[in-house]
Structure formats: structure tokens, C-alpha cells
PLY file of the C-alpha trace (Angstrom):
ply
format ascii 1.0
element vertex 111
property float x
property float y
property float z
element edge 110
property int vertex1
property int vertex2
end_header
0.00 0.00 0.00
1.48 3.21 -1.74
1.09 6.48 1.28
1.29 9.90 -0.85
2.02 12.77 0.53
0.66 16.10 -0.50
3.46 18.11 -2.46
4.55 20.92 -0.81
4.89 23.76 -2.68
8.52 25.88 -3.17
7.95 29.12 -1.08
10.10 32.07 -1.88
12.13 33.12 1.18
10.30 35.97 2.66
12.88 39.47 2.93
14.67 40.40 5.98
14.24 43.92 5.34
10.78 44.59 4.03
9.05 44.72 7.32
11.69 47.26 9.07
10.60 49.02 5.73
7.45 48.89 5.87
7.61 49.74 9.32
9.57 52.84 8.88
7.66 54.18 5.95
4.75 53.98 8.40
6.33 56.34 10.82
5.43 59.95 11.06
7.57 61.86 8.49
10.33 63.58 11.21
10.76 60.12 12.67
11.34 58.28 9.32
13.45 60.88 8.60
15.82 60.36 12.54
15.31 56.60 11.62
17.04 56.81 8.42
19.53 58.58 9.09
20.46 56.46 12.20
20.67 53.20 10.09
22.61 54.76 7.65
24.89 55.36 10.20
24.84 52.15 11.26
25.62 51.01 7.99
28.69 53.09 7.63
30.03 51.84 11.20
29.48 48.11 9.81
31.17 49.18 6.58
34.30 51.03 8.68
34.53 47.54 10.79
34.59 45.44 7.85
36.72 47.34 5.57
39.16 49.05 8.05
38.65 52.46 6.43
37.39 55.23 8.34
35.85 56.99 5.31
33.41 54.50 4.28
31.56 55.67 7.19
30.72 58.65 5.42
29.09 56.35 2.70
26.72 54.92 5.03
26.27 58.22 6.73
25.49 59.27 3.26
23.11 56.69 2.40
21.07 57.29 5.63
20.40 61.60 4.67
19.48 60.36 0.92
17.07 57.82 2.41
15.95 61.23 4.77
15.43 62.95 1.51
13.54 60.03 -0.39
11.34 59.92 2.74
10.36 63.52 2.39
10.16 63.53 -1.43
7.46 60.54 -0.80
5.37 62.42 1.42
5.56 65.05 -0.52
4.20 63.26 -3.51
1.41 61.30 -1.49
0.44 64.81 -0.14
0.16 66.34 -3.76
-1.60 63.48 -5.08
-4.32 63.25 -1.98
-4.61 67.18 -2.71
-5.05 66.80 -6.61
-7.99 64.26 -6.22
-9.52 66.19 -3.57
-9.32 69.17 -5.86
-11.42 66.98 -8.68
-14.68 67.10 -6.21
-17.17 69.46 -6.93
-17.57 71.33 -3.78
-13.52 72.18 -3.94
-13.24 73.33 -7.70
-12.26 76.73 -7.57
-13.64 77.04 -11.49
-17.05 76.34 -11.04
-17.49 78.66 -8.09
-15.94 81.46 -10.48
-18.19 80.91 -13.11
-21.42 80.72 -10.89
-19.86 83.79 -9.45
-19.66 86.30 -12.99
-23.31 85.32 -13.12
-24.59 87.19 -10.16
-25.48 90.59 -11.51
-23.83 93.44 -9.94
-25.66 96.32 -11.39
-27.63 99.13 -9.63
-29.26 98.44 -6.12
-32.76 98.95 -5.89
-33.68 99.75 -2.07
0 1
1 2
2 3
3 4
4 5
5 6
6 7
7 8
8 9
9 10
10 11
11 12
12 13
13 14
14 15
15 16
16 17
17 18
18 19
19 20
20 21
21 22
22 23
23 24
24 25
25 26
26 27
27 28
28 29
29 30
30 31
31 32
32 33
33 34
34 35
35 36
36 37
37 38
38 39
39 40
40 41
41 42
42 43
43 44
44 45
45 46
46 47
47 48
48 49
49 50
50 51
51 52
52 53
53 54
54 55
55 56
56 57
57 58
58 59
59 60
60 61
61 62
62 63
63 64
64 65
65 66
66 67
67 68
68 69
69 70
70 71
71 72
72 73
73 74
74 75
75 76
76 77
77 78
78 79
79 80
80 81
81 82
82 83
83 84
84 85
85 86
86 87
87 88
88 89
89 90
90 91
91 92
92 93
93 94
94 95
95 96
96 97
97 98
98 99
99 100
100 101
101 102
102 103
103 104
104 105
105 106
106 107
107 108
108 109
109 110
């Protein structure tokens, strides 16, 4: 009598870093921002250990303000995007309230 066994399936190995990502990206902007920064320190004090050099920390230090940067530029672009669609409703279109303005008649007052 022949026992099978289901076939398991290959799973990809699931990242290291993504959820320190994601986690980060969830912060509020001035702590992503201190967060970055810090591991790209980090980085460059690994990268000064390992290679001996004391100005590869200044590549890691590097890394951690252009990840500061990215951070901001993301927000930034979220923001405008959130803004433009909110600027697509009715109630918020400066356009149409112009127009229904130049129709009110602003001749002589009749008291």
C-alpha cells in the first residue's frame, strides 16, 4: 500500500528587510526621517569595521540623509496626489465657483 504525501509547494524566502521598511515608511515623516539617518549610520560603522577604512563611514552616513530625503520627497508626492484628487470634487473646484460667481449681476441696487 502506496502512502502519498501532498506536495509541498517551493515558497520564496520571505525578505529580511521589508518589514523594518514597511515599518519605517509607516512612521510619522520627522521620525522616518531620525530613523534613516540612524541606520545609515549604522551602515557606515558596519562598513568602517569590515573594511578598516574610516571613510566608508561617510558612505553609510550618506546613504542614511538620501534615504531622509527620499522619505520627504514621498510624502511630498502622497500629499500632492491626496490634494489633486480632492481638488477633482465638486464642492472644492475653484472654477465652477468662479463661473457661478460672474453670473450674479452686480448692477444698480434697488432699495
Amino acid at each position: 500500500m502506496a502512502v502519498e504525501f501532498p506536495q509541498q509547494e517551493e515558497q520564496e524566502p520571505k525578505p529580511r528587510l521589508k518589514p523594518i521598511i514597511e515599518a519605517a515608511d509607516s512612521l510619522s515623516l520627522g521620525i522616518s526621517m531620525v530613523v534613516a539617518v540612524l541606520m545609515g549610520v549604522g551602515i557606515g560603522y558596519v562598513l568602517k569595521n569590515l573594511t578598516a577604512t574610516p571613510w566608508t563611514f561617510w558612505i553609510g552616513v550618506a546613504i542614511g540623509i538620501a534615504a531622509a530625503i527620499l522619505n520627504v520627497y514621498k510624502a511630498y508626492k502622497k500629499q500632492f496626489n491626496d490634494f489633486e484628487e480632492l481638488a477633482k470634487e465638486d464642492r472644492y473646484a475653484i472654477k465652477k465657483q468662479l463661473q457661478d460667481d460672474e453670473d450674479e449681476d452686480y448692477g444698480e441696487k434697488s432699495y
